[in-house]
Backbone as JSON, one array per atom type, in Angstrom:
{
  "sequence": "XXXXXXXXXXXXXXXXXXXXXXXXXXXXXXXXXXXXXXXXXXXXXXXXXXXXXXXXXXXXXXXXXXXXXXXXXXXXXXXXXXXXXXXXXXXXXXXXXXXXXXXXXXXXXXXXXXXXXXXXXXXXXXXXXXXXXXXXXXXXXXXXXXXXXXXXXXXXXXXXXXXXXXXXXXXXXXXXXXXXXXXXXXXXXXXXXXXXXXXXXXXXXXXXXXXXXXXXXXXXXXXXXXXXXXXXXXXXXXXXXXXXXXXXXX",
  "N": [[9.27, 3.77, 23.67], [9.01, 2.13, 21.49], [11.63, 1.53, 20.97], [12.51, 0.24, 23.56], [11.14, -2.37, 23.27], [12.63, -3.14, 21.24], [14.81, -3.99, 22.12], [14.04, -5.86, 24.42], [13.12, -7.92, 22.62], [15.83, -8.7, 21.2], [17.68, -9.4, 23.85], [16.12, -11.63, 24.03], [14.27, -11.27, 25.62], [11.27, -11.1, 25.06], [9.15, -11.9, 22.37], [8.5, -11.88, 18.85], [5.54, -11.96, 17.48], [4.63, -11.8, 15.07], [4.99, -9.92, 11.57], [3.38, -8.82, 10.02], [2.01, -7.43, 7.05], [0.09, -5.27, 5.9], [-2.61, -4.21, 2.98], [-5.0, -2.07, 2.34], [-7.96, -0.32, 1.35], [-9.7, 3.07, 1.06], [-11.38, 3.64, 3.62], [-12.33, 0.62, 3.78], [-12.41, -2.33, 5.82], [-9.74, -4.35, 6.98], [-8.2, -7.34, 7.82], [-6.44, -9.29, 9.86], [-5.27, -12.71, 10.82], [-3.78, -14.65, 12.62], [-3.02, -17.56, 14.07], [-4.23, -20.58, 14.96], [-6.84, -22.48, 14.37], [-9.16, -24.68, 15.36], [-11.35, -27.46, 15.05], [-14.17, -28.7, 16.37], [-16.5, -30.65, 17.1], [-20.11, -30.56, 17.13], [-23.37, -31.95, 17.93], [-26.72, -31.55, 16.86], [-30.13, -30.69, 17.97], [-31.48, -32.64, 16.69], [-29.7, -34.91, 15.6], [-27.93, -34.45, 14.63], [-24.32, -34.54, 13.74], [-22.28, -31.89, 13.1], [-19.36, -30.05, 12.12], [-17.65, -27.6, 13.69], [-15.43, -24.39, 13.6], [-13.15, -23.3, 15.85], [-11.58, -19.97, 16.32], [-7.7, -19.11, 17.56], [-5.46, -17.57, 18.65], [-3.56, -14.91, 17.39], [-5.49, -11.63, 16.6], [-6.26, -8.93, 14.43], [-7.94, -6.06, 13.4], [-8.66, -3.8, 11.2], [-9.04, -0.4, 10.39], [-8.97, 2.02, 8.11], [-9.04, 5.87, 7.93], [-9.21, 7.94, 5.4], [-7.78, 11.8, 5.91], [-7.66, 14.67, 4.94], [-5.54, 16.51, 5.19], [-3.6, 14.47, 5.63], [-3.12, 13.22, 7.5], [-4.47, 10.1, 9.27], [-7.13, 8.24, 10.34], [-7.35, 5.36, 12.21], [-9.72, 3.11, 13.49], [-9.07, 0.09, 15.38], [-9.14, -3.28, 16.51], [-7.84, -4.8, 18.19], [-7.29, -8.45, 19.1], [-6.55, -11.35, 21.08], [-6.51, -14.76, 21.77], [-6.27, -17.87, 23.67], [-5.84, -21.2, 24.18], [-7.33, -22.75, 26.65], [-7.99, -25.29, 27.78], [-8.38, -28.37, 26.42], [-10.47, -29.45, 23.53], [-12.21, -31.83, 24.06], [-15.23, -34.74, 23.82], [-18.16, -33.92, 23.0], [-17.45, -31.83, 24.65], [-16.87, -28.48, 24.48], [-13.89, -26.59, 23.59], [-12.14, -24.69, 26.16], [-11.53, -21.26, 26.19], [-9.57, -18.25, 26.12], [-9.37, -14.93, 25.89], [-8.52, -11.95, 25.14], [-9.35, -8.66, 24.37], [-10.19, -5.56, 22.63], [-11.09, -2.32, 21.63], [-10.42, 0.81, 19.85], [-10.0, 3.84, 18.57], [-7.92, 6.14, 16.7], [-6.5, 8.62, 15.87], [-4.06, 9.78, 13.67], [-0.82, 11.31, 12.14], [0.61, 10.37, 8.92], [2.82, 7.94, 8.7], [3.62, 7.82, 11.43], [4.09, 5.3, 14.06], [1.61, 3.78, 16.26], [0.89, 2.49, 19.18], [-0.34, -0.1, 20.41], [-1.1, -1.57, 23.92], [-1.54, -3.14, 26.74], [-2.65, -5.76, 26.83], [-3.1, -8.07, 28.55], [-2.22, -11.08, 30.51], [-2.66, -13.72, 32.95], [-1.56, -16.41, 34.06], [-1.49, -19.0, 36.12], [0.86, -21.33, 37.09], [1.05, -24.62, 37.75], [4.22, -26.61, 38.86], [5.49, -29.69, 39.36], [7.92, -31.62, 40.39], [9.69, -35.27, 41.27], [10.91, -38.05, 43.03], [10.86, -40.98, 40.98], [8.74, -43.72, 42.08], [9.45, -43.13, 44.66], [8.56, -40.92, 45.12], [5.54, -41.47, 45.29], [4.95, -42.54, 47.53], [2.96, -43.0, 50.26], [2.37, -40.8, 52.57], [4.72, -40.37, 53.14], [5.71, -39.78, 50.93], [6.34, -36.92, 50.26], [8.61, -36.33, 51.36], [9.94, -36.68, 49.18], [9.58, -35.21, 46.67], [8.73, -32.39, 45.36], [6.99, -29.29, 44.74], [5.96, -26.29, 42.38], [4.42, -23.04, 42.25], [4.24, -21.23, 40.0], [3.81, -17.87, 38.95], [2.88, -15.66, 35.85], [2.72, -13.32, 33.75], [1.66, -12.68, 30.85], [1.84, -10.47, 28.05], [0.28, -8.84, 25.18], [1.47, -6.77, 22.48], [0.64, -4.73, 20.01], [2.32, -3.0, 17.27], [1.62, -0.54, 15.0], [1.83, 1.15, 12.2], [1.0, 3.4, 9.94], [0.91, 4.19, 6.48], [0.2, 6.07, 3.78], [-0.57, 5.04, 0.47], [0.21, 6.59, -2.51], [-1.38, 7.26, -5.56], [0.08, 6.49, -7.63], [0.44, 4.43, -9.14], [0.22, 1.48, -11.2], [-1.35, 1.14, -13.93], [-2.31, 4.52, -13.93], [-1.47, 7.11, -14.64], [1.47, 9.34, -13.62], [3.49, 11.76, -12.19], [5.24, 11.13, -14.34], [4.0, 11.3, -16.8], [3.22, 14.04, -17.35], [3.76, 16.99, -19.18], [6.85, 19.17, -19.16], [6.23, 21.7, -19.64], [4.02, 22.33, -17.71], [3.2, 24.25, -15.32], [5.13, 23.92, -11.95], [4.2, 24.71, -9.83], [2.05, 26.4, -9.33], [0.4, 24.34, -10.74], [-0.91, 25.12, -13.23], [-1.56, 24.29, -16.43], [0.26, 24.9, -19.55], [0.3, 24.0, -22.56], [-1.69, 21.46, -23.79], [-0.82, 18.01, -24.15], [-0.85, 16.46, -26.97], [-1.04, 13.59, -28.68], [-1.47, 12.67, -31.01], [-1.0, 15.09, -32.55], [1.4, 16.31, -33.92], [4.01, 18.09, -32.45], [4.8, 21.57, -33.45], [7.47, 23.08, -34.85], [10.44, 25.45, -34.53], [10.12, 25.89, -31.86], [7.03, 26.1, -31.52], [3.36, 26.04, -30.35], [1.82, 23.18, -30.7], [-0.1, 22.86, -31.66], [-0.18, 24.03, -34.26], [0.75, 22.51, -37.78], [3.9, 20.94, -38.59], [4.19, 20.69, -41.11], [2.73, 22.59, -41.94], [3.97, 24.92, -41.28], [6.21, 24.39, -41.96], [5.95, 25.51, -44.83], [4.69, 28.03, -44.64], [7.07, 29.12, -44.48], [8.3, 28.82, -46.72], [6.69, 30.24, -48.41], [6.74, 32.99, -47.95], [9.77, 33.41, -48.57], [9.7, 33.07, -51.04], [8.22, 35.27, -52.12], [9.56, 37.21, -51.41], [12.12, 37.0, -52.94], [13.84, 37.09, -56.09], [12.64, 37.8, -59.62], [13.37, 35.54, -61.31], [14.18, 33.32, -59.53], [11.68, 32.44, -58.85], [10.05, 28.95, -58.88], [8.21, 28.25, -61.18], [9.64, 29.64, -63.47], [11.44, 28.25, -64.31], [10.16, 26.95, -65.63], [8.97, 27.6, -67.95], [9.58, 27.71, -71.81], [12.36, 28.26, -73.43], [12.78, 30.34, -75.76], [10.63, 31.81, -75.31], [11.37, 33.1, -73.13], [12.92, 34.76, -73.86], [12.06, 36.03, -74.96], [10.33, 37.68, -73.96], [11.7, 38.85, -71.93], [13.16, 40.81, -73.72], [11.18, 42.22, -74.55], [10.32, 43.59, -72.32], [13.04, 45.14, -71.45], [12.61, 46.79, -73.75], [10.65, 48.43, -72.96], [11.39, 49.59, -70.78]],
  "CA": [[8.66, 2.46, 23.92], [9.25, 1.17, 20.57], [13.51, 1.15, 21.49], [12.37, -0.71, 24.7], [10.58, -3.41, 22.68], [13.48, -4.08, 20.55], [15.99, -4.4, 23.38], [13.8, -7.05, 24.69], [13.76, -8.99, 21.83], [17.47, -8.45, 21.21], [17.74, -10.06, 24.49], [15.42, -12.55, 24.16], [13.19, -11.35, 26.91], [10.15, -11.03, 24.65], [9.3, -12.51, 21.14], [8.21, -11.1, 18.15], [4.42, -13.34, 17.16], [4.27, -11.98, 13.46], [5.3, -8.74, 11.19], [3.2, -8.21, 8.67], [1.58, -5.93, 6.25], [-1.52, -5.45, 5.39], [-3.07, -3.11, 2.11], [-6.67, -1.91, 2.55], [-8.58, 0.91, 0.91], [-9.95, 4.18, 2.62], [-13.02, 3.43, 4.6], [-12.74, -0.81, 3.7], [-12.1, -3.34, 6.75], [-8.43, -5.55, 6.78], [-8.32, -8.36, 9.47], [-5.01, -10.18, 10.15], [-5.36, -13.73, 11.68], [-1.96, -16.04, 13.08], [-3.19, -18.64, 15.15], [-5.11, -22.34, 15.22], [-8.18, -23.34, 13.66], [-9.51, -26.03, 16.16], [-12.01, -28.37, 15.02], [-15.09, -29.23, 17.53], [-18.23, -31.66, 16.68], [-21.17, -30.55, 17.63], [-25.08, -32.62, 17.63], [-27.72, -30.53, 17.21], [-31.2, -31.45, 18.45], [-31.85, -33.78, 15.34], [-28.8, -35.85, 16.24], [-27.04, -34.64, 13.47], [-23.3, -33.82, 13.65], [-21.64, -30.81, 12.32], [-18.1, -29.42, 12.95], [-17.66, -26.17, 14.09], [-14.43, -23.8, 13.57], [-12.79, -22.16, 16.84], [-9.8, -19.31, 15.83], [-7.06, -19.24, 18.74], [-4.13, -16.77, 18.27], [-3.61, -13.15, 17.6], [-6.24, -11.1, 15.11], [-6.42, -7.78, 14.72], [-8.9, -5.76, 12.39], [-8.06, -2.59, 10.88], [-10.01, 0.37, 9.19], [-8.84, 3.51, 7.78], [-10.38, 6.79, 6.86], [-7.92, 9.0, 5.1], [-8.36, 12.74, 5.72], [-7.19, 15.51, 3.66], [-4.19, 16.92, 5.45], [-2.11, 14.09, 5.69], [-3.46, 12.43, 8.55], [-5.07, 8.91, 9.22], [-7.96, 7.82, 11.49], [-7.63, 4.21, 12.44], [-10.6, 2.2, 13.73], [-9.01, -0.9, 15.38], [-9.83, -4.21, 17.26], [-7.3, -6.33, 18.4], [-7.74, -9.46, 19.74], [-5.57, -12.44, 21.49], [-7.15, -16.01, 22.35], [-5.7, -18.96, 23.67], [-6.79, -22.34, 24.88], [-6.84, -23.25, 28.46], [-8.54, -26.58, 28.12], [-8.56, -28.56, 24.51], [-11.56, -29.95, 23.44], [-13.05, -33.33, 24.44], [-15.99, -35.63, 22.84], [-19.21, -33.45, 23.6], [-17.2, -30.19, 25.42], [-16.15, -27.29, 23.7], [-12.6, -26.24, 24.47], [-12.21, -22.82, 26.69], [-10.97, -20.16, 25.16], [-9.3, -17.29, 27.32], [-9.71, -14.12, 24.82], [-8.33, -10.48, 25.26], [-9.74, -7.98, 22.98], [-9.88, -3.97, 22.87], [-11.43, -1.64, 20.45], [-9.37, 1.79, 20.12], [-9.75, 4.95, 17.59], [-6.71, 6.58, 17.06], [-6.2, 9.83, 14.56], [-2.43, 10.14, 13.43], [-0.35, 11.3, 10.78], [1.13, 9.28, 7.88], [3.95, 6.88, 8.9], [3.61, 7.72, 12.7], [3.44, 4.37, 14.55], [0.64, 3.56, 16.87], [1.0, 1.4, 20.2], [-1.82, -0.58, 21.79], [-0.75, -2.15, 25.1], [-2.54, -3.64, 28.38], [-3.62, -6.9, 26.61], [-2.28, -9.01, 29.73], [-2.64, -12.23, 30.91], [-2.1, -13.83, 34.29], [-1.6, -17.71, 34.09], [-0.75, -20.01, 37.25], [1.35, -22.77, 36.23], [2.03, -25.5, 39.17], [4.73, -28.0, 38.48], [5.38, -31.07, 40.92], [9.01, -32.87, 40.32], [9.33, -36.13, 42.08], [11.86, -39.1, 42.35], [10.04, -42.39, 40.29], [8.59, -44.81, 42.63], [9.54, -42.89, 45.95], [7.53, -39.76, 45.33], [4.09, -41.58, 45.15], [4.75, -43.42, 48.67], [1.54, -42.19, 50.8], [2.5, -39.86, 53.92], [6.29, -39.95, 52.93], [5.99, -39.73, 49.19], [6.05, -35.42, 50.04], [9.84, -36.09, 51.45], [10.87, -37.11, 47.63], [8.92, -34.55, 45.17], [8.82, -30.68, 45.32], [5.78, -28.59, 44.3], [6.26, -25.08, 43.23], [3.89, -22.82, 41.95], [5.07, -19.92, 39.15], [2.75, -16.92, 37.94], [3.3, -15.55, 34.97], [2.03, -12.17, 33.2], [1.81, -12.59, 29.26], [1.48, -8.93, 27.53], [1.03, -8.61, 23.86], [1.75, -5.16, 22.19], [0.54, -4.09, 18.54], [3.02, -1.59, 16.99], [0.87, -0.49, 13.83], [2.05, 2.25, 11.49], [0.13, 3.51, 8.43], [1.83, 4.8, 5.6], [-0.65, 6.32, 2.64], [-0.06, 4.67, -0.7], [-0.28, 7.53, -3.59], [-2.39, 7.44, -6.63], [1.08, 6.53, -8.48], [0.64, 2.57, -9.36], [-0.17, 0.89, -11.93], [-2.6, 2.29, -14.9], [-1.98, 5.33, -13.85], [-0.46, 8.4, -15.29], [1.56, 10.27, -12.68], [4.02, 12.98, -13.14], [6.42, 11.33, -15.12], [3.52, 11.72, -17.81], [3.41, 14.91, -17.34], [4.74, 17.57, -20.04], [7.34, 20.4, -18.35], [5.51, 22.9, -19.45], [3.12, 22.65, -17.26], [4.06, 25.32, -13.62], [4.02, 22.69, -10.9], [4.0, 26.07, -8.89], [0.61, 26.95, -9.63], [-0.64, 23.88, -11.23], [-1.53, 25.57, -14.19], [-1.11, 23.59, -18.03], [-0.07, 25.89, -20.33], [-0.92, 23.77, -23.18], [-1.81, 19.73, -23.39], [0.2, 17.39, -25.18], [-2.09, 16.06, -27.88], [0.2, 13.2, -29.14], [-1.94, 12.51, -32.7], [-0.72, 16.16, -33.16], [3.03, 16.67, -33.56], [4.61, 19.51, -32.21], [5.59, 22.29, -34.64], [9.22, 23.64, -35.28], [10.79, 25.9, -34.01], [9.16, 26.0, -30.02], [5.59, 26.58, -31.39], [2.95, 24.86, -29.7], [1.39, 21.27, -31.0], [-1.6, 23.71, -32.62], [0.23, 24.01, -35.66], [1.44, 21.08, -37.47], [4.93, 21.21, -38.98], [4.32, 20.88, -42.69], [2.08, 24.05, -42.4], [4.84, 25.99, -40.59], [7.31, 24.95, -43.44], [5.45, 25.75, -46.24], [4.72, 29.56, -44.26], [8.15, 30.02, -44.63], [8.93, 28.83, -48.18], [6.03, 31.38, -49.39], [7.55, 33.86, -47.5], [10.94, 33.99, -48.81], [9.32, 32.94, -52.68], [7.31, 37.03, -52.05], [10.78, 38.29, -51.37], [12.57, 37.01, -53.76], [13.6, 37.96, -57.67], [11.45, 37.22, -60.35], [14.05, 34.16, -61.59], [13.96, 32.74, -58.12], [10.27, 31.45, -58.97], [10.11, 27.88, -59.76], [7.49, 28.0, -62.05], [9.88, 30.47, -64.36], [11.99, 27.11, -64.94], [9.44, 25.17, -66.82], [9.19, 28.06, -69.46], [10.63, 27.73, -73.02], [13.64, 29.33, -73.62], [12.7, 31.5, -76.26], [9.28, 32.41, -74.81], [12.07, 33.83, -71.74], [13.85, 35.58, -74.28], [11.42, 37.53, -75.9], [9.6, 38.08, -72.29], [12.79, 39.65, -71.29], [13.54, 41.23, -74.54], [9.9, 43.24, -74.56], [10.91, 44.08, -71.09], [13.7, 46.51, -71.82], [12.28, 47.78, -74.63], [9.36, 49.37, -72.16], [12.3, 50.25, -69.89]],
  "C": [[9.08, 1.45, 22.85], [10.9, 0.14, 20.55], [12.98, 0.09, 22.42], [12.18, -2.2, 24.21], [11.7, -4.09, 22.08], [14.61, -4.61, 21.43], [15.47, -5.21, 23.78], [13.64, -7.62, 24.05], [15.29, -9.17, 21.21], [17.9, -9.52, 22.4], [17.33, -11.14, 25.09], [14.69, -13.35, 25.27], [11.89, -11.21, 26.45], [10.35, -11.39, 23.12], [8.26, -11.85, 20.29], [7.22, -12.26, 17.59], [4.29, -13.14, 15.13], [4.52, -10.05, 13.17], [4.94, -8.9, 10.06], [2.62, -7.21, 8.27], [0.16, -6.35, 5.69], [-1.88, -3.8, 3.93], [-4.23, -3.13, 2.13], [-7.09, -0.34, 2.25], [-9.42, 1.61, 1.9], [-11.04, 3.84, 2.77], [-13.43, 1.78, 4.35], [-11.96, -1.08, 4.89], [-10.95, -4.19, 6.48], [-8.33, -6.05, 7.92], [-7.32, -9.38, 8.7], [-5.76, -10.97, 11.07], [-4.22, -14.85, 11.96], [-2.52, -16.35, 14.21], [-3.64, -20.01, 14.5], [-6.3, -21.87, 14.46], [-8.52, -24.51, 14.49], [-11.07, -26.39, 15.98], [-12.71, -28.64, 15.95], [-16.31, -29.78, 16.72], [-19.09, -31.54, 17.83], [-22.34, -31.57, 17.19], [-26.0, -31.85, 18.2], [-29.24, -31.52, 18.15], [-31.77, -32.61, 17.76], [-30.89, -35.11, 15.5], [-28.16, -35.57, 15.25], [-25.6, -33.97, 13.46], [-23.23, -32.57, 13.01], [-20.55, -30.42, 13.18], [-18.11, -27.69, 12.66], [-15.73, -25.27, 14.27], [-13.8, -22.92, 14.71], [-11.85, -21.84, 16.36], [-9.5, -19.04, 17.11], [-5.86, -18.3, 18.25], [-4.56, -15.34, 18.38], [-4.8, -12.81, 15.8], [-6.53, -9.21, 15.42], [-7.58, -7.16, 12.97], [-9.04, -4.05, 12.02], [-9.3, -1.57, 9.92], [-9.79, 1.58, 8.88], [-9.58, 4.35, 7.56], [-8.71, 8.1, 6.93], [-8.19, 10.53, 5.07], [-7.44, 13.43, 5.01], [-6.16, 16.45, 4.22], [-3.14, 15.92, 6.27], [-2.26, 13.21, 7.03], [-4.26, 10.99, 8.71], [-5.97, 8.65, 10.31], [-8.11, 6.35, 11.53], [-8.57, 3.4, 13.32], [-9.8, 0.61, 14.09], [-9.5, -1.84, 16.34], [-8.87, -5.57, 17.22], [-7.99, -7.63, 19.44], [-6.55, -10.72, 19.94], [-6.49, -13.45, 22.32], [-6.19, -16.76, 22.17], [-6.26, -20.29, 24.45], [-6.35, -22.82, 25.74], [-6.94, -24.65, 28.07], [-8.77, -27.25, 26.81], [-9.85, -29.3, 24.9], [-11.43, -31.59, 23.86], [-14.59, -33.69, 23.66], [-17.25, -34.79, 23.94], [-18.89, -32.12, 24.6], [-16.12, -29.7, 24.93], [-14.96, -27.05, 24.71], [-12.67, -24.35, 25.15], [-11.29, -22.1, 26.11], [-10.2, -19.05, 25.7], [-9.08, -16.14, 26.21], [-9.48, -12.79, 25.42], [-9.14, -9.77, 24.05], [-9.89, -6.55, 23.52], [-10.52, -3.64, 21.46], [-10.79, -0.08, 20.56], [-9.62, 2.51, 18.6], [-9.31, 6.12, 17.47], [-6.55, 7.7, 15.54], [-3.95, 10.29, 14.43], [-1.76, 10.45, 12.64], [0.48, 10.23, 10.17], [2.56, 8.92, 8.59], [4.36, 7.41, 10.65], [3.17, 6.58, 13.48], [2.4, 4.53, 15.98], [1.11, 2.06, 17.59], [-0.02, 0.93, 20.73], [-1.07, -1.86, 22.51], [-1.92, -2.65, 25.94], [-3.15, -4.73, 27.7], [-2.84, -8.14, 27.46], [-2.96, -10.28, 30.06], [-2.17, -12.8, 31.67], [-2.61, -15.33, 34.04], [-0.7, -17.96, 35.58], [-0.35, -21.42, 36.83], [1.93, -23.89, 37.68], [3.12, -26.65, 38.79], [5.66, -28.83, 39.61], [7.15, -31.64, 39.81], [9.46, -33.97, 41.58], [10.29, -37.15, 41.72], [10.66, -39.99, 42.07], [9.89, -43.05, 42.07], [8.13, -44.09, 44.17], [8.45, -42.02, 46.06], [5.45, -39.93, 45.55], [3.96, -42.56, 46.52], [3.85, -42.48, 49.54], [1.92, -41.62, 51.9], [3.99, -39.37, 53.74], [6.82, -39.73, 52.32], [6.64, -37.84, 49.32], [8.06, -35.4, 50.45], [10.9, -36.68, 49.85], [10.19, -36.34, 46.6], [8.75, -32.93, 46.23], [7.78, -29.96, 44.28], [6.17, -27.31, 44.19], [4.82, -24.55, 42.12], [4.29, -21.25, 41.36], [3.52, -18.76, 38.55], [3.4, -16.45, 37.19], [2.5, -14.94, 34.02], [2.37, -12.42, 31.82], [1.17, -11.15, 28.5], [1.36, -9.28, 25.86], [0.93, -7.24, 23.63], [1.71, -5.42, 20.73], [1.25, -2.72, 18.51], [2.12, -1.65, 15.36], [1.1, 1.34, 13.33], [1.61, 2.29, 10.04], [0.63, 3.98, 7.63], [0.5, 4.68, 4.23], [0.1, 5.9, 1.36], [-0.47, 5.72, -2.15], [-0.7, 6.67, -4.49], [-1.07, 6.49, -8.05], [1.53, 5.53, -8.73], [0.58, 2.57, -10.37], [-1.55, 1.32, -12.93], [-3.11, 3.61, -14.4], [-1.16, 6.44, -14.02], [0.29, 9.24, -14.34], [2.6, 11.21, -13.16], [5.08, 13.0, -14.15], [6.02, 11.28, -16.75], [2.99, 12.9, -18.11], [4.04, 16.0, -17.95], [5.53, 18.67, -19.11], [6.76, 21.41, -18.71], [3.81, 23.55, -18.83], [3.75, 23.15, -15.49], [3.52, 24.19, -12.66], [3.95, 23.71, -9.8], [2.78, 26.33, -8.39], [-0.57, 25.69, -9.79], [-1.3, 24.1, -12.7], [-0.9, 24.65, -15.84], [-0.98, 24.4, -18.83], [-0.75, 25.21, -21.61], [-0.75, 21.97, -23.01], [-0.91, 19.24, -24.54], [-0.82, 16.57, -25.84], [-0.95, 14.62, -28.96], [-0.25, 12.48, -30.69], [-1.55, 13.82, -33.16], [0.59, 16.4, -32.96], [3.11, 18.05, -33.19], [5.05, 20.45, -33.01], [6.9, 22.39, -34.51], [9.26, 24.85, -34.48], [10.11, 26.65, -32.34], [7.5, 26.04, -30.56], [4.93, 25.36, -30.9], [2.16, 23.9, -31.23], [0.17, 22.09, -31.93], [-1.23, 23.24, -33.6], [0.64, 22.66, -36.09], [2.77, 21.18, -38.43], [4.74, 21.69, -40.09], [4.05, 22.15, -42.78], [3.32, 25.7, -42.05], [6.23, 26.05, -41.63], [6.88, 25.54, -44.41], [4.97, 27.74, -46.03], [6.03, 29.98, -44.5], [8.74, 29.79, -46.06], [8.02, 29.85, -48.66], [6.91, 32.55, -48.94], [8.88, 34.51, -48.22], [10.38, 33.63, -50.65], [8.83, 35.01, -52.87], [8.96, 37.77, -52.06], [12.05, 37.93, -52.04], [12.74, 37.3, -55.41], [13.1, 37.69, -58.45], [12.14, 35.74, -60.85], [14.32, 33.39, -60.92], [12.54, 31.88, -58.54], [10.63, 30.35, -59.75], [9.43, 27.23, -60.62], [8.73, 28.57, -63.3], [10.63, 29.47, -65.12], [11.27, 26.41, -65.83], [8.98, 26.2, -67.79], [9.74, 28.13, -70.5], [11.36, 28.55, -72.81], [13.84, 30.23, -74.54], [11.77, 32.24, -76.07], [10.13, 33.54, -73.74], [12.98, 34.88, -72.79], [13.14, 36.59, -74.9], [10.26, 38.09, -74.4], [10.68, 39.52, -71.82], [13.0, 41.23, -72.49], [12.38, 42.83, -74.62], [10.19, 44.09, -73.25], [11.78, 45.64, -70.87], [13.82, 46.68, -72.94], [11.69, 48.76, -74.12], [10.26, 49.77, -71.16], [12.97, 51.59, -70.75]]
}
């Protein structure tokens, strides 16, 4: 159906009234309106004017409810008015008004068609030569009357497409550390970013300095007694008679 549609506007057997977009949260109301605004003055019983707002065109009124596998329930209510008769001083203009209400369950980015909003106008139009056509019994042999009907359809194509979580002040996965399994879901640990990461792979627990300073004791325990850097800031004859007493007791 949707192919069909574009082939007739392609061929400019049907016209396209408006393509837009609408954003509306799950379970809030969005109402599109493209038409007129027509002005009417009313007097109430007091005698006191007031103007009054008629809308004329296409409106449609939208309402989601998002369910949890991926699917959409739309609540809608189009509507198409147009004016037969314009207003005059003391009578409201007529209005000729389609409308439909329709609730439609579908998945994400599957469009949705609502059809049958038809309209059957009779249009008569008289052409006539000047002068001759208004002569009284013979005027009908100079003017031609025909009389055209004429079915007006509109068609809402309306496709929903869910907007993720993944805007604006929002963290999504590209704040996300890799070591967390997107398999499972599971974090192994959090990224804490007042806590640096240690050295060599360990996690963020530790904090570097402490992980160097484990390994300078380390190799200070397993090294020779002149390796210690305290042994430097001893006199040099205090080291000689240290040593000296040394291998004597050897």
């Amino acid at each position: 159906l949707i192919f069909t549609i574009n082939n007739l506007v392609t061929q400019n057997k049907s016209k396209l009234l408006a393509n837009p977009r609408l954003a509306v949260r799950d379970g809030e109301t969005a109402k599109m309106n493209i038409g007129d605004k027509i002005p009417f003055q009313v007097v109430n019983a007091q005698g006191v004017p007031s103007v009054i707002i008629i809308e004329a065109g296409v409106q449609l009124e939208v309402t989601p409810h998002i369910g949890t596998d991926g699917f959409v329930t739309l609540k809608m209510h189009p509507e198409v008015s147009s004016i037969k008769t314009p207003p005059s001083p003391g009578v409201p203009p007529t209005i000729a008004t389609r409308e439909a209400d329709s609730s439609v369950t579908v998945k994400d980015g599957t469009p949705i068609v609502l059809a049958g909003l038809i309209q059957k106008n009779e249009i008569e139009t008289t052409v006539k030569v000047p002068l001759l056509g208004d002569i009284p019994i013979l005027g009908w042999l100079f003017r031609n009357t025909s009389n055209d009907k004429i079915d007006n359809e509109v068609i809402f194509v309306i496709t929903p497409h869910i907007r993720p979580h993944g805007c604006a002040g929002h963290r999504g996965p590209a704040a996300v550390r890799s070591d967390e399994d997107p398999a499972h879901g599971s974090r192994l640990h959090a990224l804490d970013p007042g806590l640096p990461e240690g050295r060599g792979g360990q996690p963020p627990g530790r904090r570097g300095p402490l992980l160097a300073r484990g390994r300078l004791l380390g190799s200070l325990a397993a090294a020779p007694e002149h390796a210690d850097p305290l042994w430097g800031r001893v006199p040099r004859q205090i080291r000689r008679r240290a040593r000296a007493r040394g291998e004597n007791r050897r």
